[in-house]
LOSEMAR-992106 format. One record per residue: residue number from 1; residue in three letters; x, y, z of N, C-alpha, C in turn. Coordinates in steps of 0.1 Angstrom, whole numbers. Layout:
! LOSEMAR-992106
+-----+------+-------+-------+-------+-------+-------+-------+-------+-------+-------+
: pos : code :   n.x :   n.y :   n.z :  ca.x :  ca.y :  ca.z :   c.x :   c.y :   c.z :
+-----+------+-------+-------+-------+-------+-------+-------+-------+-------+-------+
: NUM :  ALA :     X :     Y :     Z :     X :     Y :     Z :     X :     Y :     Z :
...
+-----+------+-------+-------+-------+-------+-------+-------+-------+-------+-------+
***
This chain:
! LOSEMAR-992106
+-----+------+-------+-------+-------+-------+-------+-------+-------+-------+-------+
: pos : code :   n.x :   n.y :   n.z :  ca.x :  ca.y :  ca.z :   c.x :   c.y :   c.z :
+-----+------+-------+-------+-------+-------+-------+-------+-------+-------+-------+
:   1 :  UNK :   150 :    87 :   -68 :   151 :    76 :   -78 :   138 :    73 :   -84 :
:   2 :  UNK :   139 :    70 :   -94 :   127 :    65 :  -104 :   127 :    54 :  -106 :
:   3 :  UNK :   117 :    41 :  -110 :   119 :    31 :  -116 :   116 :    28 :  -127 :
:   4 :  UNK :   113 :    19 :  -134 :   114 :    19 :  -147 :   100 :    16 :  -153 :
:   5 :  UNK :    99 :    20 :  -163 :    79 :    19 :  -170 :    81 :     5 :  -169 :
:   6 :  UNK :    86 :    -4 :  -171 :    84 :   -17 :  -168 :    78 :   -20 :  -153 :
:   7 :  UNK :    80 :   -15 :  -144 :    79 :   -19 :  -129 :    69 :    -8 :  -129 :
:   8 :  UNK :    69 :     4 :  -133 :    55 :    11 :  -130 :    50 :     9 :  -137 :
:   9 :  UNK :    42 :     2 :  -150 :    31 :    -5 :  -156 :    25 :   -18 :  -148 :
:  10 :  UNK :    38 :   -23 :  -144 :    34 :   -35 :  -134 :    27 :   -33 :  -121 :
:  11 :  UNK :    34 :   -23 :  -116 :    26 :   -17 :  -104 :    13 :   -16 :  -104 :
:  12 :  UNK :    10 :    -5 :  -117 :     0 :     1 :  -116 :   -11 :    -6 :  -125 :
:  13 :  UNK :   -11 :   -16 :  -132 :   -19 :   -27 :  -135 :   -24 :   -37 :  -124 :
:  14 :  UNK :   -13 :   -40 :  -116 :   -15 :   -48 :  -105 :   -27 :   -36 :   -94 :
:  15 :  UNK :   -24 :   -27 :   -94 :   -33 :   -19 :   -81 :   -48 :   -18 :   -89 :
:  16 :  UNK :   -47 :   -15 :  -102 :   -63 :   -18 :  -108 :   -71 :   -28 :  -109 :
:  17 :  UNK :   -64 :   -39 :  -104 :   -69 :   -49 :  -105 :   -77 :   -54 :   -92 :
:  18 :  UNK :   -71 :   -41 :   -78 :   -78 :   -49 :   -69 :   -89 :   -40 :   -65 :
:  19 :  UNK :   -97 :   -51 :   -65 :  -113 :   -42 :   -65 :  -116 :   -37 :   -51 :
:  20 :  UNK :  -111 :   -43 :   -42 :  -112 :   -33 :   -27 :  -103 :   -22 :   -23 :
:  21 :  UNK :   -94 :   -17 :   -37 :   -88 :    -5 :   -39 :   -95 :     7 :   -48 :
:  22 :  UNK :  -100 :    -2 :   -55 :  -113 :     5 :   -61 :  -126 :    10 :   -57 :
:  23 :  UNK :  -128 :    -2 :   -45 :  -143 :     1 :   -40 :  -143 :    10 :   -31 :
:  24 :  UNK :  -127 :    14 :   -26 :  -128 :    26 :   -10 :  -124 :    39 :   -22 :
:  25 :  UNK :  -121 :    37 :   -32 :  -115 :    51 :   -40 :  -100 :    54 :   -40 :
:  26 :  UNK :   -93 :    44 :   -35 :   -77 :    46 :   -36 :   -71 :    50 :   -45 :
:  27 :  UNK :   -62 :    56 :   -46 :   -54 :    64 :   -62 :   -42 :    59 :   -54 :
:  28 :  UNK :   -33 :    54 :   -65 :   -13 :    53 :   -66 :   -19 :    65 :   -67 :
:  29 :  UNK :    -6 :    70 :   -59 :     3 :    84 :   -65 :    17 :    85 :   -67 :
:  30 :  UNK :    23 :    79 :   -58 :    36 :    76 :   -60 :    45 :    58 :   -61 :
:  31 :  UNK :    48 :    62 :   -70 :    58 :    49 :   -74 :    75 :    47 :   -74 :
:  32 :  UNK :    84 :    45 :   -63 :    97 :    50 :   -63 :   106 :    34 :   -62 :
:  33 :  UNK :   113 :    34 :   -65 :   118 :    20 :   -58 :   116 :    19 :   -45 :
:  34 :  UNK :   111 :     9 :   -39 :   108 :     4 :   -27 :   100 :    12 :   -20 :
:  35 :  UNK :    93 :    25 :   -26 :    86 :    27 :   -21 :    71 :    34 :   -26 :
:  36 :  UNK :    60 :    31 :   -21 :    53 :    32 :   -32 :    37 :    44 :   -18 :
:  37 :  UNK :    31 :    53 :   -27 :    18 :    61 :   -19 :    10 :    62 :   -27 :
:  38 :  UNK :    -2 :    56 :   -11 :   -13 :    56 :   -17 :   -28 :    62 :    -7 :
:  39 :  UNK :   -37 :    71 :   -19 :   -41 :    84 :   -12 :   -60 :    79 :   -14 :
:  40 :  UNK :   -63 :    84 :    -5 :   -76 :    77 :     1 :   -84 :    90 :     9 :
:  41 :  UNK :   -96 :    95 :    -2 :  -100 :   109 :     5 :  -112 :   103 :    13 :
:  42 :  UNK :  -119 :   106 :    19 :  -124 :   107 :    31 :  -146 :   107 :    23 :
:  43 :  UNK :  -150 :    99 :    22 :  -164 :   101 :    17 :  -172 :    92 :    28 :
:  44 :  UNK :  -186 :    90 :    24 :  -193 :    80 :    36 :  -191 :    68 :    36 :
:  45 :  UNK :  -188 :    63 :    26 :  -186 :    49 :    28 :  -170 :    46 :    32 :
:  46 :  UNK :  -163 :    50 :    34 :  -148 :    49 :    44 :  -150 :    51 :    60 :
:  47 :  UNK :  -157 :    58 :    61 :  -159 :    66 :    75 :  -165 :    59 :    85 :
:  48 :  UNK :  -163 :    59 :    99 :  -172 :    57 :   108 :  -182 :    60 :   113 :
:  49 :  UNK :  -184 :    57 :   125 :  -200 :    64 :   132 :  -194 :    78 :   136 :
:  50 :  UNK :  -181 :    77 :   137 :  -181 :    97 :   141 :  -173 :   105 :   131 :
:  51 :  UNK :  -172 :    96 :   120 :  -170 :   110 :   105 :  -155 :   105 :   103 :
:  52 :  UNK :  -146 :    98 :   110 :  -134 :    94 :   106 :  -129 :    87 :    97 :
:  53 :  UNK :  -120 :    85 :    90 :  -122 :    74 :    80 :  -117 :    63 :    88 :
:  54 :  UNK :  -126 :    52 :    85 :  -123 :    38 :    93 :  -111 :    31 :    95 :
:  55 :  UNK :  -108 :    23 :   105 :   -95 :    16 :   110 :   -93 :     9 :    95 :
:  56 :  UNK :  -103 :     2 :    91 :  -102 :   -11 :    83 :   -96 :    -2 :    68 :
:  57 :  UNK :  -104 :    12 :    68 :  -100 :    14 :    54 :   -85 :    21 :    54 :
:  58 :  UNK :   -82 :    25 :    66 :   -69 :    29 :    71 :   -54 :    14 :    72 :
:  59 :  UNK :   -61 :     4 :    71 :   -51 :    -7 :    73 :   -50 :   -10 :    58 :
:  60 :  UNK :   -61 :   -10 :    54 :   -63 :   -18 :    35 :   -53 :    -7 :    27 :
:  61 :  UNK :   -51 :     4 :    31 :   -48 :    16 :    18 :   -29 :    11 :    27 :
:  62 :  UNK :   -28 :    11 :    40 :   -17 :     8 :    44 :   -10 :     0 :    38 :
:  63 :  UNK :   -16 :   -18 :    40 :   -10 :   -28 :    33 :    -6 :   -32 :    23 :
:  64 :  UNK :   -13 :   -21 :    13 :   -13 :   -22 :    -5 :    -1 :   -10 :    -9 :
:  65 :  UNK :     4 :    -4 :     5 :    10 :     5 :     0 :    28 :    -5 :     1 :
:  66 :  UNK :    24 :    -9 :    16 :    37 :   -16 :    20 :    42 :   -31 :     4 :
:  67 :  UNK :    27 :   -35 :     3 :    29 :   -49 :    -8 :    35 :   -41 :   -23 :
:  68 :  UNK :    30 :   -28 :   -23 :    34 :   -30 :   -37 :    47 :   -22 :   -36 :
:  69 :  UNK :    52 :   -14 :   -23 :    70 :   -11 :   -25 :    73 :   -26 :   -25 :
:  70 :  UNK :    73 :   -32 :   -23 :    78 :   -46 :   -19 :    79 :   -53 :   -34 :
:  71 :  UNK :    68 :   -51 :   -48 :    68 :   -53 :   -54 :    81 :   -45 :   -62 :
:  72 :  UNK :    81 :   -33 :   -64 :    87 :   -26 :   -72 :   101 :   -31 :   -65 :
:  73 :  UNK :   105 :   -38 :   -59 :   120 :   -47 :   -62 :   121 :   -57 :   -63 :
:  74 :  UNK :   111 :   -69 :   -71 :   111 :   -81 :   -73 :   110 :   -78 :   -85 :
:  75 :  UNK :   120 :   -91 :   -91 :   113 :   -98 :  -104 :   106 :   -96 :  -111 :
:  76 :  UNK :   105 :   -96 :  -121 :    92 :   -92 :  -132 :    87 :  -112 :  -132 :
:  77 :  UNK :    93 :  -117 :  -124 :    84 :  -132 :  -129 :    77 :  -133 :  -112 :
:  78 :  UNK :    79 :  -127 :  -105 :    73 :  -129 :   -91 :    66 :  -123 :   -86 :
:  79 :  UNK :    53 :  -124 :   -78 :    43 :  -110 :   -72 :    45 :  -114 :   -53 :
:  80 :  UNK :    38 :  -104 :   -49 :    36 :  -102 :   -35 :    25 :  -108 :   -30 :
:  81 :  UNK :    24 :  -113 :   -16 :    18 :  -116 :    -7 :    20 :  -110 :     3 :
:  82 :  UNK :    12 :  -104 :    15 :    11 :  -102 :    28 :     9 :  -117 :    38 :
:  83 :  UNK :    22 :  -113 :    44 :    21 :  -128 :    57 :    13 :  -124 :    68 :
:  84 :  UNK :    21 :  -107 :    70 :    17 :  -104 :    83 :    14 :   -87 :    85 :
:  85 :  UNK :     8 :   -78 :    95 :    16 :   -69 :    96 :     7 :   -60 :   104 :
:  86 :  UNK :    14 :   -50 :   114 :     9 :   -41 :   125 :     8 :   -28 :   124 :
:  87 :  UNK :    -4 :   -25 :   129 :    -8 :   -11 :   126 :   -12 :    -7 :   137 :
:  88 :  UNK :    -5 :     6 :   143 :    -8 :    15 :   154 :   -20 :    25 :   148 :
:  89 :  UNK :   -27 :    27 :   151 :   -39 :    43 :   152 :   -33 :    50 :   160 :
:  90 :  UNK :   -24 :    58 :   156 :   -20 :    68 :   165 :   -31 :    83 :   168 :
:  91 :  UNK :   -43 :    86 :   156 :   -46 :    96 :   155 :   -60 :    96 :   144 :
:  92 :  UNK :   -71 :   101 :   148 :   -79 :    94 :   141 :   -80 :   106 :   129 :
:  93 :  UNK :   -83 :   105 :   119 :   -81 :   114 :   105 :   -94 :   116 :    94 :
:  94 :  UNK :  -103 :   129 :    95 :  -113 :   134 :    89 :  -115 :   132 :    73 :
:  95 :  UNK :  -102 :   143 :    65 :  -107 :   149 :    52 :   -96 :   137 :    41 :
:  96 :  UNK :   -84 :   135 :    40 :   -78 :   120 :    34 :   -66 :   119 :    43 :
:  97 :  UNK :   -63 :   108 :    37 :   -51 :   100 :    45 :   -39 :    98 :    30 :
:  98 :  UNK :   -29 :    97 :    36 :   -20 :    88 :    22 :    -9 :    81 :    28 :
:  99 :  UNK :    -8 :    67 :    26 :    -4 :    56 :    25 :     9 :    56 :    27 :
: 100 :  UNK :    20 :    54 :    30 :    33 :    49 :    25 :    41 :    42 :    29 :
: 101 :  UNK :    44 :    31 :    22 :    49 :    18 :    24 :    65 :    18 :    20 :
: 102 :  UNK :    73 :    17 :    27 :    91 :    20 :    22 :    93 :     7 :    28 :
: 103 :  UNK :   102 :     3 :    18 :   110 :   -15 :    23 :   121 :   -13 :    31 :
: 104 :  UNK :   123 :   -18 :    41 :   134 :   -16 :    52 :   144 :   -26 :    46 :
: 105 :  UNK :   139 :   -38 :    40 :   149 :   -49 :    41 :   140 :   -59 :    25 :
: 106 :  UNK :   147 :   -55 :    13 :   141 :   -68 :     4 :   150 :   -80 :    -1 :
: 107 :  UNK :   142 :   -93 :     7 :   149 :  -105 :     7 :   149 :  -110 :    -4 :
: 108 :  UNK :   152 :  -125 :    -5 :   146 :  -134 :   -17 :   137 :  -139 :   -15 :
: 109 :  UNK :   130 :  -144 :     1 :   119 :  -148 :     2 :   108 :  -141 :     9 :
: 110 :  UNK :   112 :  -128 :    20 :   105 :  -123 :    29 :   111 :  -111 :    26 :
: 111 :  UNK :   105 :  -102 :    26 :   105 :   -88 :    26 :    97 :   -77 :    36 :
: 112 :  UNK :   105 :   -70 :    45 :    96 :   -63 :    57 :    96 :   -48 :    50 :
: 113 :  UNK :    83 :   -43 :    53 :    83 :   -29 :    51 :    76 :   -21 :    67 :
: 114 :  UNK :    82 :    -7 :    63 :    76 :     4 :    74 :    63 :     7 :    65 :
: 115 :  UNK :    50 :    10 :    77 :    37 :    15 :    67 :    40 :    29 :    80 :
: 116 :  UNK :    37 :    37 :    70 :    28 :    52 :    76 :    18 :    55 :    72 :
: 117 :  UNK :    13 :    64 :    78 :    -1 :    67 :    73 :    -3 :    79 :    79 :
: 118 :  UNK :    -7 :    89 :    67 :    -6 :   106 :    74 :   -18 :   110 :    66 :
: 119 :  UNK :   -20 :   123 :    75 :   -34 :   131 :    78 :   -33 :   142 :    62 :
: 120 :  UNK :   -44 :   150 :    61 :   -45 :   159 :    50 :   -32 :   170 :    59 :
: 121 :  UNK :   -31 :   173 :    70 :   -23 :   179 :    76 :    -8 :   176 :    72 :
: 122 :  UNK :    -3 :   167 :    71 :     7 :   155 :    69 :    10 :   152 :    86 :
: 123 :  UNK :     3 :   147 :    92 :     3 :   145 :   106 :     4 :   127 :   108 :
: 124 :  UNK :    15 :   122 :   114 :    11 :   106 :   115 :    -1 :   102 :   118 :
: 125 :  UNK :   -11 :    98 :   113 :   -22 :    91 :   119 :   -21 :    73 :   123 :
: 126 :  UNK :   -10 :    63 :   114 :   -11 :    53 :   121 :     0 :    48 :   114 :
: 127 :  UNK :    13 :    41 :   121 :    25 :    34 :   121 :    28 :    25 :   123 :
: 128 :  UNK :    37 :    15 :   114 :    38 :    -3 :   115 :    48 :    -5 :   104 :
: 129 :  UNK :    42 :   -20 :   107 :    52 :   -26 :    99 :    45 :   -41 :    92 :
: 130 :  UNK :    50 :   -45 :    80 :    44 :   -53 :    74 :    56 :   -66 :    67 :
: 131 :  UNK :    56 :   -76 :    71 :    61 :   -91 :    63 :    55 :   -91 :    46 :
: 132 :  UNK :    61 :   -94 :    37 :    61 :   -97 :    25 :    64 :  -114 :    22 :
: 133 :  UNK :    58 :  -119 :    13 :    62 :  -131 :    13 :    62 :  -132 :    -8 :
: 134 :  UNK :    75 :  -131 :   -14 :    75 :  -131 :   -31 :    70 :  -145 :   -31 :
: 135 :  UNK :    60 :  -145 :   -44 :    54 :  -157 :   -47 :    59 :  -154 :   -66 :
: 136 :  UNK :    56 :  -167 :   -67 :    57 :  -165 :   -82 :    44 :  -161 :   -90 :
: 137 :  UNK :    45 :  -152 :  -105 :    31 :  -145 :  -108 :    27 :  -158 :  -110 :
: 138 :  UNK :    12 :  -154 :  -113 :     3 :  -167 :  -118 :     1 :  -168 :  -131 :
: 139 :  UNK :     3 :  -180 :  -135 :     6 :  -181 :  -151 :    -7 :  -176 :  -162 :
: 140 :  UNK :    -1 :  -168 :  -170 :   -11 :  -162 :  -180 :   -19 :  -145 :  -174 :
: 141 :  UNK :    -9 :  -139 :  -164 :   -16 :  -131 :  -154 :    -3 :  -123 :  -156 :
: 142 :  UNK :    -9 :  -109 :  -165 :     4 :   -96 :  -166 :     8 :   -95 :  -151 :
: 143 :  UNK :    25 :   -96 :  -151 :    34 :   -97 :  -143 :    32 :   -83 :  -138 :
+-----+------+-------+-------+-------+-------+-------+-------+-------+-------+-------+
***
């Protein structure tokens, strides 16, 4: 399934806008209904003390993956919030990772998604789950 240039302009205006998606090097790649990937290659400033790419930059590329499937079935008058959401490290991951956030369940007010996160291998490296909370956009701010 595809969605519509309306919801992928929205998307993908919304992901440039955030600058801690920018600042680790994140790229959308994929935009589907409810479910949306996002791919994060591996340089020094991601990485740890032993060459891995970091928990933190591994949870950030997660959560933005899970918020914005969440988006792509809301409203063009309403945006996303994260309430909550858990991440296993099942496996630590060298050269990139990519994102994927699929919506199990989209409410009217809470929306839960599965996050994965897989290796350049396509190997699980860390699995969860994430709370959505639809807010309304903020006035004068492309939906």
């Amino acid at each position: 399934m595809t969605v519509s240039d309306d919801v992928r302009d929205r998307v993908t205006a919304s992901f440039a806008r955030q600058g801690l998606m920018r600042h680790l090097g994140a790229r959308l790649t994929l935009v589907e209904p409810g479910r949306v990937h996002i791919e994060l290659a591996a340089r020094p400033e991601v990485t740890q003390q032993h060459g891995y790419i970091h928990a933190g930059a591994t949870s950030a590329v997660a959560d933005s993956a899970g918020g914005y499937a969440g988006l792509t079935l809301f409203p063009p008058d309403a945006d996303v919030l994260t309430v909550e959401y858990k991440l296993n490290l099942l496996a630590p991951a060298k050269d990139r990772i990519e994102a994927v956030g699929t919506v199990l369940r989209s409410g009217r007010t809470l929306t839960v998604c599965r996050l994965e996160v897989y290796d350049a291998d396509r190997r699980l490296v860390a699995a969860g789950q994430q709370t959505l909370i639809r807010i309304a956009a903020a006035p004068g701010e492309p939906a």
